[in-house]
C-alpha positions as CSV (number, residue, x, y, z in Angstrom):
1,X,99.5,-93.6,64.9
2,X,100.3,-90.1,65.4
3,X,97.8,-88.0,67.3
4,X,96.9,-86.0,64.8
5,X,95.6,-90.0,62.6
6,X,93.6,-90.3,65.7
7,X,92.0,-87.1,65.2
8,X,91.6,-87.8,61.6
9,X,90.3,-91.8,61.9
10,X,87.5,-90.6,64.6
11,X,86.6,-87.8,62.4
12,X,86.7,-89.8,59.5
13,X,84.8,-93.1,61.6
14,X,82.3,-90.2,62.7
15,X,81.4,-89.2,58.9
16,X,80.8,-92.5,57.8
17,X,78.5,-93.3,60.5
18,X,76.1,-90.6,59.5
19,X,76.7,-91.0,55.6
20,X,78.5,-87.5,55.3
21,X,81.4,-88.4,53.9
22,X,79.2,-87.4,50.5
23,X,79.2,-83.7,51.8
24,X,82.7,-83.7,52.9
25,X,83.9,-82.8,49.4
26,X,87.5,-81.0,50.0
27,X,85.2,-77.5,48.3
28,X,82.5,-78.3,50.3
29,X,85.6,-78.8,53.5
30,X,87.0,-75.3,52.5
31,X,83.7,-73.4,52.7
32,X,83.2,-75.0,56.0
33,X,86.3,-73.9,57.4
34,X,85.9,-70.2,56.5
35,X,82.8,-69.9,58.1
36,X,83.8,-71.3,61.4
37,X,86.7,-68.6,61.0
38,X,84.0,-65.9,60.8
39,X,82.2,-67.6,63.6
40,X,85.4,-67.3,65.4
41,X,86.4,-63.4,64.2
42,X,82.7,-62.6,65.4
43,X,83.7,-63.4,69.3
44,X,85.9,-60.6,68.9
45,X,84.4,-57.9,67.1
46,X,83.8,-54.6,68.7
47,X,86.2,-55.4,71.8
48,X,89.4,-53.9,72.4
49,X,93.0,-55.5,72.3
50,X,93.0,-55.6,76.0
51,X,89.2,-57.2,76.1
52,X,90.3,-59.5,73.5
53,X,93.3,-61.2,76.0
54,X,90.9,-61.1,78.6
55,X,87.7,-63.1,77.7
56,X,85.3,-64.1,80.6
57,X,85.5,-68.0,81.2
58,X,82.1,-68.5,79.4
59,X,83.1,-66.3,75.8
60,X,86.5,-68.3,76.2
61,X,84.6,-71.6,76.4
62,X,82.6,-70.7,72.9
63,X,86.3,-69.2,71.5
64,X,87.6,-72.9,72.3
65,X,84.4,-74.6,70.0
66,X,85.1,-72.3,67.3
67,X,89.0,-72.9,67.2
68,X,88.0,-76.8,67.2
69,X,85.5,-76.4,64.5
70,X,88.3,-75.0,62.3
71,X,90.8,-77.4,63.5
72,X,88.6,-80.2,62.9
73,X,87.5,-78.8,59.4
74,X,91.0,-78.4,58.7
75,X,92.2,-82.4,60.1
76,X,89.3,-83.2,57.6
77,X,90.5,-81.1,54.0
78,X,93.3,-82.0,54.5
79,X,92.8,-86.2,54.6
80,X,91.0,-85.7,51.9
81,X,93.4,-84.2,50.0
82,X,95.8,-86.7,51.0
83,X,98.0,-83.3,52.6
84,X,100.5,-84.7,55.1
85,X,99.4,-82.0,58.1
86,X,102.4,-82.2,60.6
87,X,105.2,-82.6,57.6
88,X,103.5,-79.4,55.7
89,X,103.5,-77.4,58.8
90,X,106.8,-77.9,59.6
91,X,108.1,-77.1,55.9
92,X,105.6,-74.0,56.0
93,X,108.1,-73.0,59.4
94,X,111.3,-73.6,57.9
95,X,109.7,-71.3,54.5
96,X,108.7,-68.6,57.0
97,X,112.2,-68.6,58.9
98,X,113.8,-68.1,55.2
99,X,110.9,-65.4,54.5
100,X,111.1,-63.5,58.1
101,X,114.9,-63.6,59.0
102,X,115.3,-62.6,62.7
103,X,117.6,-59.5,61.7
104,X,115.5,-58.0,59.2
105,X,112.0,-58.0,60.6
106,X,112.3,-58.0,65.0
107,X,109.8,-56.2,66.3
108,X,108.0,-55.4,62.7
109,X,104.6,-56.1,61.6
110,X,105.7,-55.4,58.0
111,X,105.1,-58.2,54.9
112,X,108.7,-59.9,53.6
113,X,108.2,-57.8,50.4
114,X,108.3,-54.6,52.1
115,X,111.7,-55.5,53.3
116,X,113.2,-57.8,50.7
């Protein structure tokens, strides 16, 4: 079992135990997810790009909860949706690589269709 099913059967074990798998609809999953993003976005809001590299240990800490909320959330849409996680990442790489070539976009911030 991969580490990722680990992840997924605890989360899954943890669920049941409380009788929350009928909240854990994948909708109900999504929503979740995009509000720990905000939760996440709101650690950073006001600071500058140098503050933003250079959280103190304590605002790191509560970025590190927030980024497992949405990882968790994430591990949890997308057993329910019966999404293979590590095989859909690395096909989403290999579409990216195709999309971003290395000689067309180094060093720019630009969308493929601005360059295609």
């Amino acid at each position: 079992m991969s580490d990722i099913e680990q992840f997924q059967q605890r989360l899954l074990d943890f669920a049941r135990a409380r009788d929350w798998e009928q909240f854990h609809a994948p909708k109900n999953l999504a929503m979740a997810l995009i509000v720990e993003a905000a939760e996440l976005v709101e650690h950073f809001q006001w600071l500058s790009e140098q503050q933003s590299e250079n959280l103190p240990a304590d605002k790191l800490q509560e970025v590190a909860y927030e980024l497992a909320d949405i990882f968790i959330y994430t591990l949890r849409l997308s057993q329910r949706l019966g999404i293979d996680l590590p095989a859909t990442v690395t096909e989403k790489i290999a579409i990216n690589e195709e999309k971003y070539p290395v000689e067309k976009v180094q060093g720019s911030a630009k969308k493929y269709t601005e360059y295609t």
